[in-house]
C-alpha positions in Angstrom: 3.4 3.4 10.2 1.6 2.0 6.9 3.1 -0.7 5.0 3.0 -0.8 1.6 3.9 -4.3 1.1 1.1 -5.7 -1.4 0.1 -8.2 1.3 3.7 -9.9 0.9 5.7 -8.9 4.3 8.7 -10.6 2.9 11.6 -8.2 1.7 12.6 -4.5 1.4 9.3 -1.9 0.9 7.8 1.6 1.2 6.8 2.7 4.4 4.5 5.7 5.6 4.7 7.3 8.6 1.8 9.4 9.6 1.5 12.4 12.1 -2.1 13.4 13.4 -2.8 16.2 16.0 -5.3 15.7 17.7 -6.8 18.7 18.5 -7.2 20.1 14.9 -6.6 16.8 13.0 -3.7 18.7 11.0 -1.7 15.4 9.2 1.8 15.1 8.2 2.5 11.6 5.9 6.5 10.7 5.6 7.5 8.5 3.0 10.5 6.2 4.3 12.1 4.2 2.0 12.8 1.3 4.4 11.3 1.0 8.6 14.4 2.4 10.4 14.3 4.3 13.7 17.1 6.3 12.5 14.7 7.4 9.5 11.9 7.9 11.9 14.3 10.6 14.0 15.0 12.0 11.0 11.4 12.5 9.1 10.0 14.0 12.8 13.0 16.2 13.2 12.0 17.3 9.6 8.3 17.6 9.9 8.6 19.3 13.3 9.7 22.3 11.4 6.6 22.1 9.0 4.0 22.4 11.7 2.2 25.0 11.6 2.0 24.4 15.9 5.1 23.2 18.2 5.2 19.4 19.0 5.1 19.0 22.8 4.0 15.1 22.8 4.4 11.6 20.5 1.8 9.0 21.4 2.8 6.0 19.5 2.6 1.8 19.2 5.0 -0.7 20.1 6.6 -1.0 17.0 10.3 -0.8 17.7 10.5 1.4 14.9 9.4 3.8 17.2 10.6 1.9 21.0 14.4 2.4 20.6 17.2 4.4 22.2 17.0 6.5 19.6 13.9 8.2 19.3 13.7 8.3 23.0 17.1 10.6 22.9 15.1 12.8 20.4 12.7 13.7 22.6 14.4 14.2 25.6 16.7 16.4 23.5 14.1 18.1 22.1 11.9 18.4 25.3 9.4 16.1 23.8 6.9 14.0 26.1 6.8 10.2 24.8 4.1 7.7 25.3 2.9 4.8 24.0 -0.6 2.8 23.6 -1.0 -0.1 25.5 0.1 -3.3 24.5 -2.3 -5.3 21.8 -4.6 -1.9 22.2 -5.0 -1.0 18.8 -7.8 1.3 19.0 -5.5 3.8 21.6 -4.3 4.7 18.1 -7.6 5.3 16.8 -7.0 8.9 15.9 -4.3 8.4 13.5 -5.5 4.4 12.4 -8.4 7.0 11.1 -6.0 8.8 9.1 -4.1 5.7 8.3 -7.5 4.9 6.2 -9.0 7.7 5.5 -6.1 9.7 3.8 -2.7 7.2 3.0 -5.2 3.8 1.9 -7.3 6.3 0.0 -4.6 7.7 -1.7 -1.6 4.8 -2.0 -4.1 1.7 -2.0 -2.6 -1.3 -1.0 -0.4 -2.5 -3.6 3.6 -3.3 -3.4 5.8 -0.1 -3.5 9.7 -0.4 -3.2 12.7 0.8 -3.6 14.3 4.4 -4.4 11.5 5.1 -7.0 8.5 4.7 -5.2 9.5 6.5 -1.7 10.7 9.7 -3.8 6.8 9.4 -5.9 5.5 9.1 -2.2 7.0 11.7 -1.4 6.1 14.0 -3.5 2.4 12.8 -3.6 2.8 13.8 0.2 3.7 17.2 -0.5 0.4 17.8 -2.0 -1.8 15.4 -0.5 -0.9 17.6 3.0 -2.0 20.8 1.7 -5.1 19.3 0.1 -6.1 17.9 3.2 -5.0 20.4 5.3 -6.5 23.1 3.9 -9.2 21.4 1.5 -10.7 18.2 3.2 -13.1 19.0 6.5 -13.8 16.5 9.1 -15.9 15.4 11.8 -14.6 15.5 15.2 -16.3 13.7 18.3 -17.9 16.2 21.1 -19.6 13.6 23.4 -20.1 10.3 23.5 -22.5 8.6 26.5 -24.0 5.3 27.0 -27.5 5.2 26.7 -28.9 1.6 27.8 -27.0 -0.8 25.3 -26.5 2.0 23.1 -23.5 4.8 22.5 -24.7 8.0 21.4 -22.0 10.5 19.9 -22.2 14.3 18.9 -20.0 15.7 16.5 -19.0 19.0 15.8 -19.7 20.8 12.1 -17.3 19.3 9.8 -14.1 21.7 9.0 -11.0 21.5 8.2 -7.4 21.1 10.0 -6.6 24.8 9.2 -10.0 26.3 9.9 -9.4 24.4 13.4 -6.0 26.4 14.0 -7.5 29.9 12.9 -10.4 29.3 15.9 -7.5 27.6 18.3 -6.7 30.6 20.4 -2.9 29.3 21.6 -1.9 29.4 17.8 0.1 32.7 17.5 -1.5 35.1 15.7 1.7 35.3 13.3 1.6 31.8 12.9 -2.3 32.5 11.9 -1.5 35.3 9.3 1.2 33.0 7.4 -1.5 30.1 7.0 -3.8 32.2 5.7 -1.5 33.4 3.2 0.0 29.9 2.4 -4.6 29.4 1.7 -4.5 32.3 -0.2 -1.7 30.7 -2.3 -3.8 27.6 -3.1 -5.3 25.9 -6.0 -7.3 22.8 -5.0 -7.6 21.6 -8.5 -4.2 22.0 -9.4 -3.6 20.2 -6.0 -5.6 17.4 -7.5 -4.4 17.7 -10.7 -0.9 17.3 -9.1 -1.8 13.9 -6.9 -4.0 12.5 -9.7 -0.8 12.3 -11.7 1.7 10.8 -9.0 -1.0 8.3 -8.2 -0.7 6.6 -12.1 3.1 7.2 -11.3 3.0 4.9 -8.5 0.3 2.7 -9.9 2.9 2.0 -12.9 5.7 1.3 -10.5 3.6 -1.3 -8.9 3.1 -2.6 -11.9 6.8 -2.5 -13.2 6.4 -0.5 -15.8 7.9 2.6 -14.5 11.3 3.9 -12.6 12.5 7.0 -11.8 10.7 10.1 -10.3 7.2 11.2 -12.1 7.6 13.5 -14.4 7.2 17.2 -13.8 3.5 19.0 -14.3 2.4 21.5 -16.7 -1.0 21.1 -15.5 -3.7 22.0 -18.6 -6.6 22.2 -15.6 -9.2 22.5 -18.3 -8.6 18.9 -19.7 -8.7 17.3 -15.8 -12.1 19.1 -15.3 -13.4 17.2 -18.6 -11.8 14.2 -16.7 -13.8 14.6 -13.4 -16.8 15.0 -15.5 -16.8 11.3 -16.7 -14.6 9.6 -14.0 -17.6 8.2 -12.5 -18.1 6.2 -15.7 -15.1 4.3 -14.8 -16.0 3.3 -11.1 -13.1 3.8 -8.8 -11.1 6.4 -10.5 -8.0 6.3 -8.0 -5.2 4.2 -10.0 -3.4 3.1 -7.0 -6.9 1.2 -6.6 -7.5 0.0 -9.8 -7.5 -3.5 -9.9 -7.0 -5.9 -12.8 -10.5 -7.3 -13.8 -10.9 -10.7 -13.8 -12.2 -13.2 -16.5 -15.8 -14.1 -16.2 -15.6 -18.3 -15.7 -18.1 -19.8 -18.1 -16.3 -23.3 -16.8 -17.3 -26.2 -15.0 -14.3 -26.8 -12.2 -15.8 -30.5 -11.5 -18.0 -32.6 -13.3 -21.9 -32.5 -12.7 -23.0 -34.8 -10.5 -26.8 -34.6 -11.9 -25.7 -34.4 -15.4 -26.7 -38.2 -16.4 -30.3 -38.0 -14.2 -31.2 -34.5 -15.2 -33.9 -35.5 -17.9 -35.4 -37.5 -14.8 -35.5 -34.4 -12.4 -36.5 -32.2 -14.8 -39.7 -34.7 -15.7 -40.1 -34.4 -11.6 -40.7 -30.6 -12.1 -42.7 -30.6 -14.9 -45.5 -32.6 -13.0 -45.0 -30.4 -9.4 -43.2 -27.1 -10.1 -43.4 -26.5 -6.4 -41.4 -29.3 -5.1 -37.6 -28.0 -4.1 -34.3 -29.3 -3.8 -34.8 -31.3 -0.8 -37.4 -33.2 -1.5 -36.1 -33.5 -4.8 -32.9 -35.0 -3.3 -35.4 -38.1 -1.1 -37.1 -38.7 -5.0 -33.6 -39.7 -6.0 -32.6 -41.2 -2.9 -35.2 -43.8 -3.4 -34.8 -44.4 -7.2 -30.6 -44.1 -6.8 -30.2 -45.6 -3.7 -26.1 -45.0 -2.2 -25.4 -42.3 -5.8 -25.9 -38.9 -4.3 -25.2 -37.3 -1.0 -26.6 -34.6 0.6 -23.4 -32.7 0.3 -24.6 -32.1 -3.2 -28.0 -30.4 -2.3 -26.6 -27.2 -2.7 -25.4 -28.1 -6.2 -28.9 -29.6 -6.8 -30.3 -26.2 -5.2 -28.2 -24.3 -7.8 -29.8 -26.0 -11.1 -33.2 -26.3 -9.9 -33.1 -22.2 -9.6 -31.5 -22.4 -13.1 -34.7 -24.3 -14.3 -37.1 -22.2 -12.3 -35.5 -18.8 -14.2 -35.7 -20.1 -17.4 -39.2 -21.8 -16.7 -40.4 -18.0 -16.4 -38.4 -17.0 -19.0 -40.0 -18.9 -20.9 -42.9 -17.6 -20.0 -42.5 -14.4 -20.1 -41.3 -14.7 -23.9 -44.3 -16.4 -25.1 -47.1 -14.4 -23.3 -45.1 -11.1 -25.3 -44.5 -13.4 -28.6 -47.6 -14.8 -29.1 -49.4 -12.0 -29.9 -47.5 -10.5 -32.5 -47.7 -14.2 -34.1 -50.9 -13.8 -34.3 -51.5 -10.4 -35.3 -48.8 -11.8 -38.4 -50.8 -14.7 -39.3 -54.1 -12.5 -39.6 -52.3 -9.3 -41.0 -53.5 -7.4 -38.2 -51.3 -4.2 -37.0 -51.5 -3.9 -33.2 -51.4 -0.3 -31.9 
């Protein structure tokens, strides 16, 4: 399960519940409205009948969305084995934790989703997010993995993807097979994109408040979201479920400066010895302040003195570059 409660556990929000096999990696993403175990039966009863493979097994947490009368009915019903990590064993989950990250973070980001609105955007960003992945999006999967000394080598295998797994997996039935590829054949990753790009401003707008109701429905003019990708990386993180608010640059002082009144002094200090730092500069006004400063204020006192050093060399750096051209005006001389 993901929460996608904005850091703000308090109240009613979205909820993702993600499926990883973990033989291929093929994932499945639910979007629940609220964390039910009655919504839970119901999403894996659903998804069961998407799978490209039968489900024989459910290895989940202690969550009692998923530790309830409930779900265990649905598996005995359904001649489903059930098993859980261990308790406070987080990384027993690490295969779909990775997923968890790597696919519903990357996608949703971690802002507040609730209510009607948001679980029917997830849901339809799941719908193509799964095929994308599925079919688009290889992977690394672990081999081997030995102890070497104090050291833990691992081998992976080539990255591919989730459906390039089940065409080599020889206990997928060769119909199942022959309907996947077609389903491939179907495909268009950059419509696919095209299609979660959009959902993801949808939701990013609902966070925000300033949009309800389902996203609206896609005409998709591809040619105009290639010219997108071609300068998205002007704009950093393009995702708008990530996009965060930027913040004002402070050009405030929070507290009053302690060295304010004795700067002139210090500053006469480095003009004699430009080598001497903060701490010693910090005994100098020990001695000719006695019981005004503390060394809790060194690092303050570190802070200006590399203010004076940078502008010391820029300084510099200005008149070594001015001075000729001064000169060459003075004499009318053009340098070339």
């Amino acid at each position: 399960m993901v929460s996608h409660c904005g850091g703000d556990p308090s109240g009613s929000f979205a909820h993702t519940l993600t499926l990883t096999d973990v033989c291929s990696g093929w994932t499945e993403c639910a979007a629940l409205v609220v964390r039910d175990g009655a919504l839970i039966v119901e999403a894996l009863d659903h998804l069961r009948t998407s799978m490209p493979f039968p489900l024989l097994g459910i290895d989940t947490d202690n969550g009692s969305e998923f530790l309830n009368e409930k779900l265990l009915e649905f598996c005995e019903r359904n001649n489903i084995e059930f098993t859980r990590s261990r308790p406070y064993r987080k990384n027993d989950q690490a295969w779909v934790e990775q997923k968890n990250g790597s696919v519903v973070r990357r996608l949703v980001g971690h802002r507040r989703l609730e209510g009607i609105a948001a679980a029917d955007s997830l849901a339809r960003l799941y719908s193509s997010s799964r095929l994308f992945v599925n079919f688009f999006q290889p992977s690394f999967k672990l081999i081997e993995k030995q102890h070497v000394g104090s050291r833990i080598v691992k081998r992976y295998d080539a990255p591919t993807t989730p459906f390039a797994k089940l065409m080599e997996n020889v206990t997928i039935e060769e119909k199942m097979k022959e309907r996947l590829r077609g389903v491939a054949a179907s495909l268009d990753p950059l419509r696919l994109l095209d299609e979660i790009r959009a959902v993801q401003h949808h939701l990013a707008a609902i966070a925000s408040g300033m949009a309800v109701g389902p996203p609206p429905g896609r005409d998709a003019d591809l040619e105009k979201f290639l010219g997108s990708l071609a300068t998205a990386w002007q704009e950093g993180e393009i995702r708008p479920t990530h996009r965060a608010k930027p913040r004002a640059t402070r050009h405030w002082r929070t507290r009053p400066d302690p060295f304010d009144g004795v700067w002139p002094r210090i500053r006469a200090w480095l003009d004699v010895e430009p080598s001497r730092n903060a701490a010693e500069l910090m005994e100098l006004l020990h001695d000719e302040y006695p019981g005004k400063f503390s060394d809790r204020q060194l690092r303050t006192l570190q802070r200006r003195v590399k203010g004076w050093r940078a502008e010391a060399a820029r300084r510099l750096v200005f008149a070594d570059h001015d001075r000729p051209s001064a000169e060459a005006a003075r004499s009318g001389t053009i340098l070339t």
